[in-house]
N, C-alpha and C positions, 0 to 999 in steps of 0.2 A: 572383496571391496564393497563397500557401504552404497548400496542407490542413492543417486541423485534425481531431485524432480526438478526442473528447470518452473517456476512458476510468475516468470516475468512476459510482458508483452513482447513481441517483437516492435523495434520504432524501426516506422516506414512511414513514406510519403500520404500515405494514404490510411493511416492510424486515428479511431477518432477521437475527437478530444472535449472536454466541457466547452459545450453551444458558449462563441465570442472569444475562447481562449486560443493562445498560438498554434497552429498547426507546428507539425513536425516536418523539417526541410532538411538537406542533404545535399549536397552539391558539392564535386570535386574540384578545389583550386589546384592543385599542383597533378599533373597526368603523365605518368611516364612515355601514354602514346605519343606525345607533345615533345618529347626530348625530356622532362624530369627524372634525374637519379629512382625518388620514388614516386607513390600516388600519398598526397595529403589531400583530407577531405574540411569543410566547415558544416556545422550544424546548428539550427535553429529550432530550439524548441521551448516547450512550455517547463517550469522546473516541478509541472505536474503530470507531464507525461509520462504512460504505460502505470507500469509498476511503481511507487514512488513512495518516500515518506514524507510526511506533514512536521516542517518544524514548528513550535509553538507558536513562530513568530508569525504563523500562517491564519492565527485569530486572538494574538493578543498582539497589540502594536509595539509592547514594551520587553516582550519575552525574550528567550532566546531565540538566533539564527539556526541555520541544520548546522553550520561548521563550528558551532559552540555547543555541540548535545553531543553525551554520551557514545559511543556506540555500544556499549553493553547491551543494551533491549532489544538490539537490532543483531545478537547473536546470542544464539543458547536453546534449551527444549522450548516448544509450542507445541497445542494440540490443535489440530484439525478437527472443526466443529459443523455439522451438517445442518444449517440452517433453512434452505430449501422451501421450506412449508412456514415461514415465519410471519410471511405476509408481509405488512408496509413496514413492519419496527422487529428487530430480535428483542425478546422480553426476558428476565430473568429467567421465567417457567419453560423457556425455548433451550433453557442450558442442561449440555449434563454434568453430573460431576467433573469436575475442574480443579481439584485439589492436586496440589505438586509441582503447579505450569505456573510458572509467570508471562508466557505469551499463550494468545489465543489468536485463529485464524479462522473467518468464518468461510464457509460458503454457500453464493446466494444463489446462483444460476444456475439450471440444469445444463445450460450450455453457454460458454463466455461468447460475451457477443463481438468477438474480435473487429468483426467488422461493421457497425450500424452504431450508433449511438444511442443507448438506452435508458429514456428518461424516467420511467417508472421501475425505480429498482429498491432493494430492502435496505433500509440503513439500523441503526442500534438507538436502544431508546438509552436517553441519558440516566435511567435510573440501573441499566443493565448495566449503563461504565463504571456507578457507583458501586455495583457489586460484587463487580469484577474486581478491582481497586481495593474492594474489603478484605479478599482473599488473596493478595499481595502480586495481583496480573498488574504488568509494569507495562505491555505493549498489546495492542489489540489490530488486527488487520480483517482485512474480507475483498472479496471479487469485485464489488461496485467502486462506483467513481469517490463515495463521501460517505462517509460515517452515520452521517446527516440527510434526511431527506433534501432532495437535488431543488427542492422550493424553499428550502427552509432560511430565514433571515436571520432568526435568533443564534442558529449552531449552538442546540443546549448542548448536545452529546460532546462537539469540542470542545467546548466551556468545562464540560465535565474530565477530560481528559487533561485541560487544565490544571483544574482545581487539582488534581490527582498526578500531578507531575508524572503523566504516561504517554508514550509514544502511538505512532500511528503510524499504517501501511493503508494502501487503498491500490485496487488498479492490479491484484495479485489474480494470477490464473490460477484456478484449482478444479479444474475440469481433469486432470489425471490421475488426483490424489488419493488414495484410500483413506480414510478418517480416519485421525489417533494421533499419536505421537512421535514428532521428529526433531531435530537438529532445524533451527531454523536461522540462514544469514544471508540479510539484509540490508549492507550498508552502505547507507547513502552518501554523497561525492561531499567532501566538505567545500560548500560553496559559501563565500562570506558574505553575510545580508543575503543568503539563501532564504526565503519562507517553505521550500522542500527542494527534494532534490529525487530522481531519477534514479533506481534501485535495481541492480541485477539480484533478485532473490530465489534462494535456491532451499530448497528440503533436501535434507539429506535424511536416511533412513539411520536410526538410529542402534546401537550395537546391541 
């Protein structure tokens, strides 16, 4: 049987989340301790919480919703990229060969910081989505919270993932992964007037 790498957040109460945005809440309305047949739960959260994808709609006001995108990009090979040492921006010269993949995953952290919120983290320059893009990568993802530096107003890199009708993952764990090549699926909840959605994403080891 083919390994599996679990590469999503767990959601809990206590999960952090972009400074102002919704926490993550949990609370059981129906309890069988109470006398209910079963337990049903409700939950509140951000439709950017944990592991998640970015639908277009999430920086163009005119785009598509997540429950109107593909989910092709969001299942098939990617490679696992060691980005690590890239500093503030992943730059073209940060890449290695990449030919054959139309998905790429980076990663940014020596350790995902499951629990702290961290503001200074590596995001991708917009000229690396263009070249990505060139070489027919349809989805791009990584371990930090945005593509884009967490200051950034302009979001050239989404702008660029725009232009480039390409998808996006952010908020993925890759603290267990060996670099290279996997099966990678990722798809996210069709939410209508979604701007993203909440992703159980998984590697699987490839045959």
């Amino acid at each position: 049987m083919s390994r599996i790498w679990d590469i999503s957040q767990r959601l809990r109460p206590d999960l952090p989340v972009w400074p102002g945005d919704t926490a993550f809440g949990h609370k059981r309305t129906w309890q069988m301790e109470e006398g209910s047949p079963v337990n049903v739960s409700a939950v509140t959260l951000s439709t950017h919480t944990g592991a998640h994808a970015d639908a277009p709609l999430h920086y163009s006001p005119v785009a598509s919703d997540i429950a109107s995108v593909s989910l092709e990009p969001y299942l098939g090979e990617c490679l696992v990229v060691d980005a690590r040492s890239s500093g503030a921006l992943i730059d073209v010269a940060d890449l290695p060969e990449i030919e054959g993949t139309e998905r790429v995953l980076f990663r940014t952290f020596d350790v995902f910081p499951h629990h702290v919120w961290e503001e200074d983290t590596t995001a991708i320059a917009p000229e690396t989505i263009e070249w990505l893009a060139s070489r027919g990568v349809k989805l791009v993802g990584l371990d930090g919270p945005s593509i884009d530096p967490q200051s950034s107003k302009d979001m050239l890199a989404h702008k660029a993932v725009l232009k480039n009708d390409m998808r996006i993952l952010e908020g993925l764990a890759l603290d267990e992964v060996p670099l290279g090549r996997y099966e990678l699926i990722a798809l996210p909840l069709p939410i209508v007037g979604g701007d993203a959605s909440p992703v159980r994403a998984i590697l699987r080891e490839l045959p």
